[in-house]
Biopython code that builds the backbone (N, CA, C, O; Angstrom):
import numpy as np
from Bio.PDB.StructureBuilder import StructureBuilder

atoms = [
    (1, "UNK", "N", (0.847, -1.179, 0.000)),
    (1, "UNK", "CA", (0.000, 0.000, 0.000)),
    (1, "UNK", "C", (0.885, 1.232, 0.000)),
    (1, "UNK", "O", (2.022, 1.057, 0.440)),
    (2, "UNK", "N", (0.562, 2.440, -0.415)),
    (2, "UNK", "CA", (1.331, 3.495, -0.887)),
    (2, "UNK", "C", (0.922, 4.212, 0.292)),
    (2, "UNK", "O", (-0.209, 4.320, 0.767)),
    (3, "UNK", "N", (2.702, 4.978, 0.941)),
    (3, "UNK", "CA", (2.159, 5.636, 1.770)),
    (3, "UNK", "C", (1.370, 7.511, 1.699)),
    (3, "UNK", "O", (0.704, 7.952, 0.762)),
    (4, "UNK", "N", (1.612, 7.995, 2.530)),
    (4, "UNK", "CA", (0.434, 9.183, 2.359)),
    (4, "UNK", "C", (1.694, 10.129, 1.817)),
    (4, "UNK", "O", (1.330, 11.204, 1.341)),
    (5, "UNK", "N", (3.097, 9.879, 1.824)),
    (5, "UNK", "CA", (3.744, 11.107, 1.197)),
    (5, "UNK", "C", (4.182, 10.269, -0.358)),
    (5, "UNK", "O", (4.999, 10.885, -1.042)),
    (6, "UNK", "N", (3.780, 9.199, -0.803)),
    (6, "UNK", "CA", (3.798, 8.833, -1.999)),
    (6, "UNK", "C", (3.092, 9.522, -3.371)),
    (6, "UNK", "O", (1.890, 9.786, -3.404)),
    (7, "UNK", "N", (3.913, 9.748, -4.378)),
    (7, "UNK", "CA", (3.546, 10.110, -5.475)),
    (7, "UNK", "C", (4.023, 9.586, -6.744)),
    (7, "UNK", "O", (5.027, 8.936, -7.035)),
    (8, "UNK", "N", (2.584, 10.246, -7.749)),
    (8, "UNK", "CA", (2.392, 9.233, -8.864)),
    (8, "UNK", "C", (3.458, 10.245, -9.990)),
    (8, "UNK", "O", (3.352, 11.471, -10.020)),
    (9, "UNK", "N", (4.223, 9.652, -10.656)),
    (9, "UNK", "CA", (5.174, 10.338, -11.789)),
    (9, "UNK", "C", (4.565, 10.794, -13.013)),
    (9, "UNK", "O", (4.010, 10.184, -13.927)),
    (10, "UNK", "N", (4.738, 11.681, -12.867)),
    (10, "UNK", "CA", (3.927, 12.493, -13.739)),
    (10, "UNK", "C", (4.658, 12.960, -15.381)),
    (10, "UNK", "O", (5.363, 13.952, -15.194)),
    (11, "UNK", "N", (4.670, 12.677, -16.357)),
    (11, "UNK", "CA", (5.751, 13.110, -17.794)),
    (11, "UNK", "C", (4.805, 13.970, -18.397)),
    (11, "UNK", "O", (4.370, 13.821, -19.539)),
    (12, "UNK", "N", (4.537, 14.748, -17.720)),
    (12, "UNK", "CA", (3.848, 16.104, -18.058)),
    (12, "UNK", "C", (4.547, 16.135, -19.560)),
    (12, "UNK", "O", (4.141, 15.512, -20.541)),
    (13, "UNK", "N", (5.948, 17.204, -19.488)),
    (13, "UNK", "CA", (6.600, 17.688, -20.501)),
    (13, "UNK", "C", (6.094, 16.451, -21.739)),
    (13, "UNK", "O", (5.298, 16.732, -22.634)),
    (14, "UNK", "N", (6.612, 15.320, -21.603)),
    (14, "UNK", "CA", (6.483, 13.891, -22.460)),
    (14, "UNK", "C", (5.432, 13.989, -23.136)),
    (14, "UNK", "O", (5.482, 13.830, -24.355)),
    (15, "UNK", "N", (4.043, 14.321, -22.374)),
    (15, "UNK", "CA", (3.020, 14.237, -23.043)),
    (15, "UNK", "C", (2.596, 15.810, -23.788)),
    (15, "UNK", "O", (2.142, 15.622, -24.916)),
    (16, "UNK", "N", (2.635, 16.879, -23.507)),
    (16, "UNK", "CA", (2.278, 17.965, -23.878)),
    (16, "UNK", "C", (3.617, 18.262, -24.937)),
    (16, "UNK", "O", (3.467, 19.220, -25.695)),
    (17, "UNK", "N", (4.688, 17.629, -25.015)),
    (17, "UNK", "CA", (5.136, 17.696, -26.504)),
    (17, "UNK", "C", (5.117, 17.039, -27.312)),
    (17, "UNK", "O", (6.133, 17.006, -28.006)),
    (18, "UNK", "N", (3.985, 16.170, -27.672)),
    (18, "UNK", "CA", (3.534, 15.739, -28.605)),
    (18, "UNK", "C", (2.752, 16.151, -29.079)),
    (18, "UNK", "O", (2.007, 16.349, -28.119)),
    (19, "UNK", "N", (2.129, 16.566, -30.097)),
    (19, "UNK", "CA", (1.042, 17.328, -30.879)),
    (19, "UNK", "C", (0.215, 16.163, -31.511)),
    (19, "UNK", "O", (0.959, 15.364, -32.081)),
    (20, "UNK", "N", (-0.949, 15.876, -31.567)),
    (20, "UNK", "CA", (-1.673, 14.677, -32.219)),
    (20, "UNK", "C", (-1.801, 15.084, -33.906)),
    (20, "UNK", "O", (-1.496, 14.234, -34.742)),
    (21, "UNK", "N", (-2.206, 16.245, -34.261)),
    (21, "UNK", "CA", (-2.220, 16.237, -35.609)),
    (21, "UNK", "C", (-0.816, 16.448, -36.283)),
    (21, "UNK", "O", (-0.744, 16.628, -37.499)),
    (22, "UNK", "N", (0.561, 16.418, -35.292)),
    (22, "UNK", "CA", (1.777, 16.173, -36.333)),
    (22, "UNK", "C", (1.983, 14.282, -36.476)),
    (22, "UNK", "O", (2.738, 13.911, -37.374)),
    (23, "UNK", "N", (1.530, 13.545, -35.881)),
    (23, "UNK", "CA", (2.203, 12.291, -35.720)),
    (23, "UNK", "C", (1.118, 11.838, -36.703)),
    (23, "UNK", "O", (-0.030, 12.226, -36.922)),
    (24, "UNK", "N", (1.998, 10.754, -37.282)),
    (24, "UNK", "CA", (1.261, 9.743, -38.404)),
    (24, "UNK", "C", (0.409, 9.077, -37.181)),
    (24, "UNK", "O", (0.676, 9.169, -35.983)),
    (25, "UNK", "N", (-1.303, 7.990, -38.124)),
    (25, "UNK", "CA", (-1.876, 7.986, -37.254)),
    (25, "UNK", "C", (-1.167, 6.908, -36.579)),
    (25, "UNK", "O", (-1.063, 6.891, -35.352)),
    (26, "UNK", "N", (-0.531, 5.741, -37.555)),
    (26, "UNK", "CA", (-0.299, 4.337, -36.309)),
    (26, "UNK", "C", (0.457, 4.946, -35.713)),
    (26, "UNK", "O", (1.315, 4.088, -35.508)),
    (27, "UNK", "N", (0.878, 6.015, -35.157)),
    (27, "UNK", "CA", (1.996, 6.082, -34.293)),
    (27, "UNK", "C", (0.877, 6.702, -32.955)),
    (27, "UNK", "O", (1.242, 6.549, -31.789)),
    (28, "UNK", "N", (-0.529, 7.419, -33.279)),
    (28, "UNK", "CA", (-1.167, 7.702, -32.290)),
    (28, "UNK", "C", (-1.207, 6.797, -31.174)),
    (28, "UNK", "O", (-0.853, 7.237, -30.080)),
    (29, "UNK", "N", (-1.638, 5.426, -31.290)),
    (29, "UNK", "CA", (-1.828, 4.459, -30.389)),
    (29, "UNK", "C", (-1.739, 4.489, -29.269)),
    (29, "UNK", "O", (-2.511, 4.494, -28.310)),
    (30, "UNK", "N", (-0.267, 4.518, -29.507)),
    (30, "UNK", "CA", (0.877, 4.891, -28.071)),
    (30, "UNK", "C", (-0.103, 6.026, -26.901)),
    (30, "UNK", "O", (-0.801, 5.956, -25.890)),
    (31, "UNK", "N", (0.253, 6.685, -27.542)),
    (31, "UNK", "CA", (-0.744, 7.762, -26.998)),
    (31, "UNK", "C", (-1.614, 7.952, -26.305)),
    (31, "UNK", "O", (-1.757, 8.540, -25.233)),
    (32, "UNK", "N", (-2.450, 7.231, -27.199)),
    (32, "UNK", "CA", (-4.147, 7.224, -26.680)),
    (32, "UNK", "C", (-3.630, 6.347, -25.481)),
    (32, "UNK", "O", (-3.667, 6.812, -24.342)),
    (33, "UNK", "N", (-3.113, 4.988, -25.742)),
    (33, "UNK", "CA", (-3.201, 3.834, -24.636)),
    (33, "UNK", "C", (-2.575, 4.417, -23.096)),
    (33, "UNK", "O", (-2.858, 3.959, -21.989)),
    (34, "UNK", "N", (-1.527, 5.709, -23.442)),
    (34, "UNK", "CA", (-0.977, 6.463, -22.599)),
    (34, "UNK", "C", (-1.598, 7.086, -21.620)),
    (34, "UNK", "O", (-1.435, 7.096, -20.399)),
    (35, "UNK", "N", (-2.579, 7.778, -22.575)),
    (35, "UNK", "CA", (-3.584, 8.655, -21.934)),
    (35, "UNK", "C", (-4.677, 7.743, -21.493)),
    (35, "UNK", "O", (-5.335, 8.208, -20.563)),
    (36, "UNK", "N", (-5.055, 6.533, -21.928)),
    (36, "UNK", "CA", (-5.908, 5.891, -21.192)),
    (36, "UNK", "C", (-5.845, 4.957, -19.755)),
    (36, "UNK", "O", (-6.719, 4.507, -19.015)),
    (37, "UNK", "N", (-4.626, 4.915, -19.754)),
    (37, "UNK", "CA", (-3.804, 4.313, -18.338)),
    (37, "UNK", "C", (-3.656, 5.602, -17.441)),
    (37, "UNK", "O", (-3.995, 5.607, -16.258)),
    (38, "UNK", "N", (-3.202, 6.532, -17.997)),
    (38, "UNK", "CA", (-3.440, 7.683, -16.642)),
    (38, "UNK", "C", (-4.604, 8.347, -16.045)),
    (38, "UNK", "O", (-4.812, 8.952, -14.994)),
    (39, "UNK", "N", (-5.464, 7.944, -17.340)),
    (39, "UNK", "CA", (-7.040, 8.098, -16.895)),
    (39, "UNK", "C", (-7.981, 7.207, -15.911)),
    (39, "UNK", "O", (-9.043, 7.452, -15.338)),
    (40, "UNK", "N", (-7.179, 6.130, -15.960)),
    (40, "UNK", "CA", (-7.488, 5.305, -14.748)),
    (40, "UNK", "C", (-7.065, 5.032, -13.547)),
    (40, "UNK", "O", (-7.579, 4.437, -12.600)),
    (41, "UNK", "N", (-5.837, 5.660, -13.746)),
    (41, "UNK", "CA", (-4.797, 6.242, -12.212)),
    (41, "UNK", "C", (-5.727, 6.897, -11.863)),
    (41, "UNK", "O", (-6.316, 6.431, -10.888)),
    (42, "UNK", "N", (-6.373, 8.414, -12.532)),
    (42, "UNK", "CA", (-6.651, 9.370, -11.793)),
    (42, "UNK", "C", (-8.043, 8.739, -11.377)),
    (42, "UNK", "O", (-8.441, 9.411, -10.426)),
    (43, "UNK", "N", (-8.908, 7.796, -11.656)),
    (43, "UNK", "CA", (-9.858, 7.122, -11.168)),
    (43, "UNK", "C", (-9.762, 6.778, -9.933)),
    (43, "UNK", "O", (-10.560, 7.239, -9.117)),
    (44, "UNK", "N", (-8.629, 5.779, -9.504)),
    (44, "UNK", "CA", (-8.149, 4.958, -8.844)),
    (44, "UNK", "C", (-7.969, 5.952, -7.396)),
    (44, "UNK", "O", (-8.583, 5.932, -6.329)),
    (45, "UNK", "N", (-6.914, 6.753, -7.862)),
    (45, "UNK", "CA", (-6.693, 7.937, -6.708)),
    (45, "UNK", "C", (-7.647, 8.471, -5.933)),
    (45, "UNK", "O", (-7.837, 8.353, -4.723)),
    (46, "UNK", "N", (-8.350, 9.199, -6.929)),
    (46, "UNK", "CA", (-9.596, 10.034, -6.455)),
    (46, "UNK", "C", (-11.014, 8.647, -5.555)),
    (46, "UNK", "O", (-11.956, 8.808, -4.779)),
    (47, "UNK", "N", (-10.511, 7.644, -6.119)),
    (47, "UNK", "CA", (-11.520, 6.776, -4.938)),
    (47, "UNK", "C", (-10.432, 6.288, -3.716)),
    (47, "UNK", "O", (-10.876, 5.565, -2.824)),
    (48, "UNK", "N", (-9.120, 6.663, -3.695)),
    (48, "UNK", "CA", (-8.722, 6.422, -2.608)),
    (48, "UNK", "C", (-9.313, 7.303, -1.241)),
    (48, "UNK", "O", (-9.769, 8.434, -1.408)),
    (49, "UNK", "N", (-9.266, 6.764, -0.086)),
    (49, "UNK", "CA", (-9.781, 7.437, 1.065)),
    (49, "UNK", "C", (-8.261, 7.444, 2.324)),
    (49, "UNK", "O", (-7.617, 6.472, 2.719)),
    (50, "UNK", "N", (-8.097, 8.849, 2.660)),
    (50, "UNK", "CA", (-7.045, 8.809, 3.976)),
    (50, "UNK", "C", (-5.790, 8.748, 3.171)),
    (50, "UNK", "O", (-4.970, 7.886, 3.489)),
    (51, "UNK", "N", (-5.546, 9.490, 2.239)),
    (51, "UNK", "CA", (-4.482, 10.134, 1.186)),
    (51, "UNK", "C", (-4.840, 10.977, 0.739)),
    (51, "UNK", "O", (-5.971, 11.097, 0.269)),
    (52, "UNK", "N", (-3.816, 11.967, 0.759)),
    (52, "UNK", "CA", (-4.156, 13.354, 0.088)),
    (52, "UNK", "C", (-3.472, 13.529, -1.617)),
    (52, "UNK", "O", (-2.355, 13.963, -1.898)),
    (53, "UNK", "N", (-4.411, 13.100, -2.459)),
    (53, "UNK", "CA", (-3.773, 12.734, -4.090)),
    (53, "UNK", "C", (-4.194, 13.846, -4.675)),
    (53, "UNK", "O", (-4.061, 13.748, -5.895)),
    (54, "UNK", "N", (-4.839, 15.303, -4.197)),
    (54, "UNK", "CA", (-5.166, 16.226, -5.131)),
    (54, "UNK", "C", (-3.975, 16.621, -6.177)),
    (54, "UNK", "O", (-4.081, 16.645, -7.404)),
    (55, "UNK", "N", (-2.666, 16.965, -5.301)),
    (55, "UNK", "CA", (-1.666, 17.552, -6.529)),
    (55, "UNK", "C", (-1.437, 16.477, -7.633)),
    (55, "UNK", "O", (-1.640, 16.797, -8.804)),
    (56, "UNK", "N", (-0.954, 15.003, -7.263)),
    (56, "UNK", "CA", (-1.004, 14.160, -8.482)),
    (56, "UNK", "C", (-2.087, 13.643, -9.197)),
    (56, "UNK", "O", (-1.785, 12.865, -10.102)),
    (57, "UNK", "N", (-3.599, 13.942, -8.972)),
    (57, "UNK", "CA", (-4.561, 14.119, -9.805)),
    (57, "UNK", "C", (-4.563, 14.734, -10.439)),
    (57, "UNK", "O", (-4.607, 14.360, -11.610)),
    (58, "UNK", "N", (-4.513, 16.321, -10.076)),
    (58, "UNK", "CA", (-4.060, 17.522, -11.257)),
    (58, "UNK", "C", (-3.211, 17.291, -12.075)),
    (58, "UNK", "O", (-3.342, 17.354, -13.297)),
    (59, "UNK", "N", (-2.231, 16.993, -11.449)),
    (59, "UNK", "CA", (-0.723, 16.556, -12.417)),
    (59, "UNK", "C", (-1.411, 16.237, -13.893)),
    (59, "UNK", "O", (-1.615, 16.824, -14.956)),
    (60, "UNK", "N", (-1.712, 14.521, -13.096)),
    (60, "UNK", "CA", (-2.369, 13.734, -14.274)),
    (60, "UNK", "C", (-3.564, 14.646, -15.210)),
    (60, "UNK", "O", (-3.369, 14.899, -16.399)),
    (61, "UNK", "N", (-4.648, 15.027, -14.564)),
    (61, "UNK", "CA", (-5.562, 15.685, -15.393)),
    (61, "UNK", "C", (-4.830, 16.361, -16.599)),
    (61, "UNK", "O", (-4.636, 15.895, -17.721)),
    (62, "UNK", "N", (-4.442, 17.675, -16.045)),
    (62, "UNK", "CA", (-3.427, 18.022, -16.841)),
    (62, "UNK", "C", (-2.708, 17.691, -18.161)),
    (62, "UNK", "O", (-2.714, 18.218, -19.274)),
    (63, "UNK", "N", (-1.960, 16.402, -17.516)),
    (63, "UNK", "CA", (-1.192, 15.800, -18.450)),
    (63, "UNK", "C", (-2.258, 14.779, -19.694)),
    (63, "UNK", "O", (-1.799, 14.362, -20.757)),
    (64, "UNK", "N", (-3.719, 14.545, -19.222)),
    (64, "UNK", "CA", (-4.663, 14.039, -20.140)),
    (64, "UNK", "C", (-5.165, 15.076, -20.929)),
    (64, "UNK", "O", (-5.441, 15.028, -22.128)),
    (65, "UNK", "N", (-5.263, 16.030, -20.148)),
    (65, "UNK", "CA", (-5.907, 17.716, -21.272)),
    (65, "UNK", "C", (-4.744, 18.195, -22.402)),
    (65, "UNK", "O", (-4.978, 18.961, -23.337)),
    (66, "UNK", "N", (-3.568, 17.635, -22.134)),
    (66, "UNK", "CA", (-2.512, 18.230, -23.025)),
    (66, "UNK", "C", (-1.886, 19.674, -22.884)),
    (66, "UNK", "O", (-1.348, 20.389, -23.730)),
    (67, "UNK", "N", (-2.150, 19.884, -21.440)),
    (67, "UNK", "CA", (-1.538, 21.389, -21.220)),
    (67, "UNK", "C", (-0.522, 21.567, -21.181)),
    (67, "UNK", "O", (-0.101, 22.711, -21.014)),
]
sb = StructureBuilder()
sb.init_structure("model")
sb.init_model(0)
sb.init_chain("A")
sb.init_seg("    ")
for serial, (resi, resn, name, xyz) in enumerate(atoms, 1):
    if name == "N":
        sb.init_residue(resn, " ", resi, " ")
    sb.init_atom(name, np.array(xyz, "f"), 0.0, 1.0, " ", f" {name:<3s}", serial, name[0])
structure = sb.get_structure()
């Protein structure tokens, strides 16, 4: 179990320099499957109880919005 000063790694930069309409599409994949695994972190988190995960939720959000 993860303790309460544990955090989730976030490749912010990684993901917000990629642009979706420069990459050929099979190369999207990656991507999407990227963004769909951190979309379920931030699921996961936010139903945790007796941890404080707001900053690495944002992180993640974030890093799914492409900011």
């Amino acid at each position: 179990m993860a303790s309460a000063t544990s955090k989730v790694a976030a490749p912010g930069p990684a993901l917000n320099g990629i642009k979706r309409d420069e990459m050929p599409l099979q190369d999207r994949q990656p991507l999407e499957d990227l963004r769909m695994h951190r979309s379920r972190i931030a699921i996961d988190l936010k139903a945790r109880t007796g941890f404080d995960c707001r900053s690495s939720i944002a992180q993640i959000e974030q890093d799914i919005a492409g900011r």
